[in-house]
VMD Tcl script that draws the C-alpha trace (Angstrom):
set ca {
  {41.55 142.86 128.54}
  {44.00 140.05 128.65}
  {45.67 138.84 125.18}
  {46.88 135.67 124.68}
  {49.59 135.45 122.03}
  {50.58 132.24 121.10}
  {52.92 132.74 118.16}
  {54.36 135.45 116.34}
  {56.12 135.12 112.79}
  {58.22 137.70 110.85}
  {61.07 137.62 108.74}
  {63.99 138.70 110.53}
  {66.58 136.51 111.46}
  {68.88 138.55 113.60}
  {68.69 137.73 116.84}
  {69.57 140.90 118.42}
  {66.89 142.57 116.59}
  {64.89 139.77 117.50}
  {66.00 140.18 121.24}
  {65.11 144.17 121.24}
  {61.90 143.59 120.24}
  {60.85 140.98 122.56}
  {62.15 143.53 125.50}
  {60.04 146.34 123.98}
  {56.84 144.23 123.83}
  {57.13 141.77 127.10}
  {58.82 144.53 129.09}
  {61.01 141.77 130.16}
  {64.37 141.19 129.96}
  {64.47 137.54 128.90}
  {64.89 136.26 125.41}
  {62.23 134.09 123.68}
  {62.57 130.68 124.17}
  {60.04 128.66 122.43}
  {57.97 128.42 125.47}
  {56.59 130.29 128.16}
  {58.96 133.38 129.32}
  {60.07 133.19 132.53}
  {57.62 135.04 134.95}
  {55.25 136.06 132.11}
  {52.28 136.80 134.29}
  {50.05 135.91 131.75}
  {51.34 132.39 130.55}
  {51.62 134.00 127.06}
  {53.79 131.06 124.60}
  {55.81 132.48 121.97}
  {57.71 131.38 119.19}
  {58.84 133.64 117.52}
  {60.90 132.03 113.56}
  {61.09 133.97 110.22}
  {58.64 134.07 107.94}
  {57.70 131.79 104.80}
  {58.96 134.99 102.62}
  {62.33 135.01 104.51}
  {62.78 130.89 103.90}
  {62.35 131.08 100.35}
  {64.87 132.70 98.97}
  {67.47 130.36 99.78}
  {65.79 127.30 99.62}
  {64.32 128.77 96.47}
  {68.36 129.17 95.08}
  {68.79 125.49 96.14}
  {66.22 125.02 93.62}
  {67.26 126.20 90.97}
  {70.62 124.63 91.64}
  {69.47 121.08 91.53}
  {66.87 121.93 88.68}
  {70.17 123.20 86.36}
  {71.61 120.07 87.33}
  {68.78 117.45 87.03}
  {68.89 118.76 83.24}
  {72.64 117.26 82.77}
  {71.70 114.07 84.30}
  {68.73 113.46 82.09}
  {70.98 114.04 79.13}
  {73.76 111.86 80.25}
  {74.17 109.06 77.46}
  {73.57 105.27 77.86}
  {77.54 104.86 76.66}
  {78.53 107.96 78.95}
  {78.21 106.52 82.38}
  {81.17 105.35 82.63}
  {83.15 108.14 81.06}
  {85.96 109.89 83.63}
  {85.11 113.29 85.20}
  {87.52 116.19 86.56}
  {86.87 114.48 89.74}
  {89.60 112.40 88.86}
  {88.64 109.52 90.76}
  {85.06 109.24 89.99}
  {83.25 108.23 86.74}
  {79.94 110.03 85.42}
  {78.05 107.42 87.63}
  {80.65 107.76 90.58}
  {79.69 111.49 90.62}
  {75.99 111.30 90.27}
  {76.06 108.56 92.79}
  {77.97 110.89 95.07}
  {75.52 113.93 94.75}
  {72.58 111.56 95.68}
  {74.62 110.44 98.71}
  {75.36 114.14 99.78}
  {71.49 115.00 99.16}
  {71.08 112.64 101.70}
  {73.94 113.33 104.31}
  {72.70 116.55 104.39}
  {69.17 115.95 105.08}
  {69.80 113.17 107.44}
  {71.80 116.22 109.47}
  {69.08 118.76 109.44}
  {66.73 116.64 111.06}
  {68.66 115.17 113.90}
  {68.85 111.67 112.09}
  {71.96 109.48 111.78}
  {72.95 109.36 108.41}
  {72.11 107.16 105.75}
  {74.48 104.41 104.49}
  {78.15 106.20 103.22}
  {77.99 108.66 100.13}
  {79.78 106.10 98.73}
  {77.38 103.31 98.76}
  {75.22 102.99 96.17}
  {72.29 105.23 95.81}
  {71.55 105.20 91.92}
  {70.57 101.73 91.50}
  {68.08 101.72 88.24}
  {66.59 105.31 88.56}
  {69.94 107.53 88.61}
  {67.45 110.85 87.23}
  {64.25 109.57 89.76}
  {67.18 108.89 92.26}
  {68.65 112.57 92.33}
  {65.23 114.14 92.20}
  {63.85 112.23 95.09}
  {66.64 113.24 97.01}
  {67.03 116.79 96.06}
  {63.54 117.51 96.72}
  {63.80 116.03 100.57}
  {66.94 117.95 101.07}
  {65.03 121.41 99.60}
  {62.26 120.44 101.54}
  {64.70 120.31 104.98}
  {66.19 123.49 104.27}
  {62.10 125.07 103.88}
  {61.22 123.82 107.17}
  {60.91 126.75 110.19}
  {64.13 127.59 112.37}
  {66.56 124.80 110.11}
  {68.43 128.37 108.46}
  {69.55 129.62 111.85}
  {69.92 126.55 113.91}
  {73.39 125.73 114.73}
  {74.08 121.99 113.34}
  {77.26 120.03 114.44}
  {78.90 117.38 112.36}
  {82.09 116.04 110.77}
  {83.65 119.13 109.82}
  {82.71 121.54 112.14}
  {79.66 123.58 113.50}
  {77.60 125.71 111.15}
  {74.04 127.26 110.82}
  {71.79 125.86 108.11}
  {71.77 128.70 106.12}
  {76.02 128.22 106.16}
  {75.13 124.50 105.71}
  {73.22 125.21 102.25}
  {75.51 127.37 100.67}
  {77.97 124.99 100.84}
  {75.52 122.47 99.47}
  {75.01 125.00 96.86}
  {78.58 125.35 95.86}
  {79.41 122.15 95.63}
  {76.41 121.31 93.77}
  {77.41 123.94 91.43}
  {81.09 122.66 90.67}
  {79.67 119.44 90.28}
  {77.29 120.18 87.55}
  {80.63 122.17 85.75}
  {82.06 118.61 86.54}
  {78.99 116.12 84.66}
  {78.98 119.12 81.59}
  {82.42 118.47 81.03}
  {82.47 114.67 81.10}
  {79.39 114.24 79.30}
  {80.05 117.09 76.23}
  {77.27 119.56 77.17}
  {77.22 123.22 77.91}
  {77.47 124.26 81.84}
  {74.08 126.27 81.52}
  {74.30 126.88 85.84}
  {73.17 129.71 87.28}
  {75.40 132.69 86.58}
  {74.36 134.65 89.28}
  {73.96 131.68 92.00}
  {77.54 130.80 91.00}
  {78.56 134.57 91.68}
  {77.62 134.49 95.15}
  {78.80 130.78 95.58}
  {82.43 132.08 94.71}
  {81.93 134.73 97.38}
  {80.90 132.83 99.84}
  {83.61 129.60 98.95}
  {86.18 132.25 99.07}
  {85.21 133.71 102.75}
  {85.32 129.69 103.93}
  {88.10 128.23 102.04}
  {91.25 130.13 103.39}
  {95.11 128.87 102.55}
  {95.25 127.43 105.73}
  {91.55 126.13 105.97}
  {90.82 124.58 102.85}
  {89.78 120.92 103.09}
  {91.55 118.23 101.60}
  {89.37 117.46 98.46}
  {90.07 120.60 96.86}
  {92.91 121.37 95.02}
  {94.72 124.75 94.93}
  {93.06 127.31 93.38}
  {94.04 127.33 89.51}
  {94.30 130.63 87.45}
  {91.32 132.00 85.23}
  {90.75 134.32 82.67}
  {89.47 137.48 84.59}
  {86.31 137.60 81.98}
  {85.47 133.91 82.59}
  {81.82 133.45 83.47}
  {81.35 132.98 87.12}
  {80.77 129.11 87.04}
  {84.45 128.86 85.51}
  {85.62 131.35 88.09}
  {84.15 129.22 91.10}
  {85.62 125.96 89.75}
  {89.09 127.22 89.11}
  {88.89 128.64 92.88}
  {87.96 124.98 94.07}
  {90.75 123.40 92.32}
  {89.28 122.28 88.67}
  {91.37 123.38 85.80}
  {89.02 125.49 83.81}
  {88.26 125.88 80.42}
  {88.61 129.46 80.89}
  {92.61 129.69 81.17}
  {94.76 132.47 80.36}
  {96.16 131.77 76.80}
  {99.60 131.59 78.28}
  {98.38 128.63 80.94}
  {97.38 126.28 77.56}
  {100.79 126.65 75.74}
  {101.64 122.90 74.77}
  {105.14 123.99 76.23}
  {103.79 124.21 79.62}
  {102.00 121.01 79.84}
  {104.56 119.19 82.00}
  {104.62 121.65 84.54}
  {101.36 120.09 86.22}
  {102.25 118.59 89.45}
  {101.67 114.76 89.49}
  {98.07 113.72 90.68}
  {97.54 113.12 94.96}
  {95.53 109.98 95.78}
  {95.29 108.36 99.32}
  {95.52 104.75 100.76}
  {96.31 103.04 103.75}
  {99.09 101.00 104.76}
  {99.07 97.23 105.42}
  {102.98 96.52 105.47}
  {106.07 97.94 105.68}
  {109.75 98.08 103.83}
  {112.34 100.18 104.19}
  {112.01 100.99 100.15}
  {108.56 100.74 99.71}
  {105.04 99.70 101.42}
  {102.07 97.52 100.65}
  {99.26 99.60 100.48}
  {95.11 99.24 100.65}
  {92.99 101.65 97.50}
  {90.26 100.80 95.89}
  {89.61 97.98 97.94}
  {92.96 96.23 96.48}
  {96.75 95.41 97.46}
  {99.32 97.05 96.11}
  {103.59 97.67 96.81}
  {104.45 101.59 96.14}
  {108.19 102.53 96.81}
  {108.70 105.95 98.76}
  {110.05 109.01 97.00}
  {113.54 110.16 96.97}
  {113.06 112.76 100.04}
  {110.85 110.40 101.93}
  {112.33 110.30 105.58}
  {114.16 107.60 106.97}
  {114.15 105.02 108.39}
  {111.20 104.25 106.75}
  {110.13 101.28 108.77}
  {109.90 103.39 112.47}
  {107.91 106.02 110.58}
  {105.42 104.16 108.62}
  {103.12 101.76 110.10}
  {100.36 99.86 109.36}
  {96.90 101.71 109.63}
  {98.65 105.13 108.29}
  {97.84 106.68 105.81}
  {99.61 108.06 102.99}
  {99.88 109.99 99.61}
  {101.03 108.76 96.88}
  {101.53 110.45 93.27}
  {101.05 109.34 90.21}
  {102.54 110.86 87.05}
  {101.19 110.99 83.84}
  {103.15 107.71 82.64}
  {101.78 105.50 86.03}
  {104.77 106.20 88.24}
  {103.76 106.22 91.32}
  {105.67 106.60 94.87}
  {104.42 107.51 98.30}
  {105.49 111.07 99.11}
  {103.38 111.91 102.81}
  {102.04 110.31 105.75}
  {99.06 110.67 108.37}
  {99.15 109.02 111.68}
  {96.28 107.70 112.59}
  {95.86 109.54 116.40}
  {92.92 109.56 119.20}
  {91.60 112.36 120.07}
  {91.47 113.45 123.85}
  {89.86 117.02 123.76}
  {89.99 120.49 122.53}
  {92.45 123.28 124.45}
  {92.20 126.87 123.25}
  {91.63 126.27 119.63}
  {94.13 123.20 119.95}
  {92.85 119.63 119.65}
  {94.92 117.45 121.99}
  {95.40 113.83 120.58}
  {97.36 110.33 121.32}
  {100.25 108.72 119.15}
  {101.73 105.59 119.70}
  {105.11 107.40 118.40}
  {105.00 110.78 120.33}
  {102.55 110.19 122.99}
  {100.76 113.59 123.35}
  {101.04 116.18 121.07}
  {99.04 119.60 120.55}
  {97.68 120.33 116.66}
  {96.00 122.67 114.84}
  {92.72 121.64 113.24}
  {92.41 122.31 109.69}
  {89.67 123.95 109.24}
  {90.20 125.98 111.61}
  {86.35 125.39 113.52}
  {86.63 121.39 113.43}
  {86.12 119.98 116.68}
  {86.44 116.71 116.57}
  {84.87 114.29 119.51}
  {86.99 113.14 122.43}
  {87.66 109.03 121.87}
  {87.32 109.47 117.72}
  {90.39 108.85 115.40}
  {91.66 111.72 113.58}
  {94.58 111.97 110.96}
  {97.56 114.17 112.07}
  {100.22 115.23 110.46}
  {103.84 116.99 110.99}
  {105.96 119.09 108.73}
  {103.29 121.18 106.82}
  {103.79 124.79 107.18}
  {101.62 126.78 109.51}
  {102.18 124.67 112.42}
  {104.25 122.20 113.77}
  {101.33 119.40 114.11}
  {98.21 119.54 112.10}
  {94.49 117.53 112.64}
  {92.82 116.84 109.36}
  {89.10 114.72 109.60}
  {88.19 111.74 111.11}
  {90.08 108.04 110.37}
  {88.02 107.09 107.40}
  {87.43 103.16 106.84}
  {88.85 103.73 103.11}
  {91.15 105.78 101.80}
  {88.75 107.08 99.11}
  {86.80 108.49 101.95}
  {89.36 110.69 103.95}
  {89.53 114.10 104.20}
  {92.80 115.34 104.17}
  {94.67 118.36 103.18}
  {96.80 116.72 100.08}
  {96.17 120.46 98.55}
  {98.78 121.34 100.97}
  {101.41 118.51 100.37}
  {100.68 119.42 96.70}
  {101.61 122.76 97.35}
  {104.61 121.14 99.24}
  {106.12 119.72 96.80}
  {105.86 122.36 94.22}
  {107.51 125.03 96.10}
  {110.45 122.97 96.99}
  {110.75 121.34 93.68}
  {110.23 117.88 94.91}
  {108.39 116.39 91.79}
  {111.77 116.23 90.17}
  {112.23 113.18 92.51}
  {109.73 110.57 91.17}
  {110.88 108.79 89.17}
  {109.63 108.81 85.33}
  {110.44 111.69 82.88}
  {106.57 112.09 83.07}
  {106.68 113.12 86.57}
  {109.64 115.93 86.36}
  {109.16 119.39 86.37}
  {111.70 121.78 85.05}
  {113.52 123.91 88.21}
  {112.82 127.07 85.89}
  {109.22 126.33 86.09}
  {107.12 129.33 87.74}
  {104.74 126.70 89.38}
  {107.91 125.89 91.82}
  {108.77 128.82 92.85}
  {108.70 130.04 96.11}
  {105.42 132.54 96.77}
  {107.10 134.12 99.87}
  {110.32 134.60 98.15}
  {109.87 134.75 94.92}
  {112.69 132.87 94.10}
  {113.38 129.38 93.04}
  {113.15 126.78 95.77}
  {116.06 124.36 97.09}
  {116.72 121.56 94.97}
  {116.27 118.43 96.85}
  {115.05 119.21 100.81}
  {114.47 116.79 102.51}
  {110.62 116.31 103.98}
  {109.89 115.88 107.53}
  {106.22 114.01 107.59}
}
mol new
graphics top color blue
foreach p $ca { graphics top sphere $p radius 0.5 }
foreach p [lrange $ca 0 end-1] q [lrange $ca 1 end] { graphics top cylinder $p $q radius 0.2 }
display resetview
């Protein structure tokens, strides 16, 4: 008796295991491949994807994740929309706006569709609650769907499975939510134990050398802190959740000044005019800014600029804006007007960015002697670059002492300059070589 077996489901996703048993029943060599095996005498088609039971637990985290948060956003205040958030650039709206926009990203990816207009466009409009739900429950919905956990998915910052691709999601979501509870004045009730294995997993992706430029450096927590306060302090927030000795009034001015991005349109040799937030502006360089400053800045670069607590601001790094011509042993290969070729490391390490793109590059950070950050963004609010490492930068070597402003000095004694390698105090003035 001939059977025909047209699909078999069960919830294992390893592919080896997966592999073994398609050998033991088949007798053939040959993997699976959603279609008829090669030189199956019998025509039998099989497809062989995990299980409904194996789906659901992530997806089902996801879940709970944008329920937790879908609470905040209901209770966000008529007068509290445009309050600031840690995010220091966004307001409440910004934020919720963003996590609509990211919803959306991501689902757009998981089904092979080009993505929806920027995260940055506006996606509230007049339902910001009906807004986020809609879009959460497409993006859970994507992640439920058979094979989207272990297919391989390819976009701007790298290659990663779905089931990498919502865990990310998931952290971020997470931080987020910490982020609306703190502008809006209401507890952080996310899931502890979601936010557990979030920190896990954030700290097995975000590596010194491979953390992406939106997050800042990891701060220091209280060892007891719940977990949610523990992932945010990893991905840069200052949490509530310090060590009593971090929240002595007498160590408020050691915080570095804040990092903030725009793009040249002219240039001086004392200071440029620059493009942010869609408006002009002239910001002078700082002290060890290279020069001359005119044949190292040009138009279409972009830069860093700090701004101290009092509104001094000054430029203080610089991205060229390079083309990409391929990938060479874990080396992407781009074009500068200024140095022609050059070899760089990508940062993170598994972006691979597309032959012809633009791509922001970068020399004098440690690790390497050229780095590639993301793709040339059309506004500065929208690149991703590592300014966690320029931050860093400039803290070991005691550069914030050079802007000017009383607001924007750190004391030389302070233990946030101080060289981690070493352990001693760094040089007092070096010179920068972006």
């Amino acid at each position: 008796m001939t059977v025909h077996i047209k699909s078999i489901t069960f919830g294992c996703a390893d592919p080896r295991r997966l592999a073994q048993f398609w050998r033991q029943l088949t007798r053939f060599s040959e993997d699976p491949d959603n279609g008829n095996a090669p030189g199956d005498p019998e025509g039998n088609e099989f497809c062989i994807e995990p299980s409904d039971a194996g789906r659901a637990p992530l997806a089902g985290q996801l879940g709970r994740a944008f329920d937790a948060v879908a609470a905040l956003i209901s209770n966000i205040r008529a007068d509290q929309w445009s309050a600031p958030t840690p995010c220091t650039d966004w307001t409440v709206r910004q934020l919720v706006n963003h996590l609509i926009g990211m919803n959306r990203v991501f689902a757009a990816l998981l089904a092979g569709q080009p993505p929806p207009p920027r995260p940055s466009a506006d996606h509230i409009q007049d339902d910001p609650v009906g807004a986020y739900r809609d879009s959460a429950a497409t993006l859970q919905a994507a992640f439920g769907r058979p094979g989207v956990l272990e297919r391989t998915y390819h976009g701007p910052l790298g290659t990663a499975t779905g089931a990498e691709r919502l865990k990310i999601r998931l952290y971020d979501l997470l931080a987020h939510g910490w982020d609306l509870a703190q502008a809006t004045g209401q507890p952080a009730d996310l899931p502890d134990d979601l936010a557990e294995q979030s920190l896990a997993f954030a700290r097995t992706q975000l590596t010194g050398q491979a953390r992406p430029g939106r997050f800042g450096p990891a701060q220091i927590v209280a060892e007891q802190a719940p977990a949610i306060e523990r992932l945010v302090a990893f991905l840069g927030r200052r949490s509530t959740q310090e060590p009593e000795q971090m929240t002595d009034p007498a160590n408020q001015d050691l915080v570095p000044a804040r990092l903030r991005c725009g793009i040249v349109v002219r240039v001086r040799e004392d200071a440029c005019e620059i493009v942010r937030d869609r408006q002009l502006c002239s910001v002078r360089y700082a002290a060890p800014f290279p020069s001359p400053r005119t044949e190292r800045v040009s138009p279409g670069h972009l830069v860093a600029i700090a701004t101290a607590p009092d509104g001094t601001e000054a430029v203080v790094w610089r991205w060229y804006d390079a083309v990409v011509l391929g990938a060479e042993a874990g080396l992407i290969r781009l074009w500068e007007p200024s140095h022609g070729e050059v070899l760089a490391q990508p940062r993170p390490a598994h972006q691979s960015p597309q032959p012809g793109t633009r791509a922001y590059l970068s020399a004098g950070l440690p690790g390497a002697d050229w780095w590639v950050a993301g793709g040339a963004a059309a506004s500065p609010e929208d690149a991703d670059v590592e300014l966690d490492e320029v931050e860093q930068l400039y803290t070991e070597r005691d550069l914030w002492n050079t802007l000017a402003g009383s607001a924007a000095r750190i004391p030389a004694s302070s233990p946030r300059v101080r060289n981690r390698a070493s352990g001693n105090a760094g040089p007092a003035r070096p010179a920068i070589t972006t």
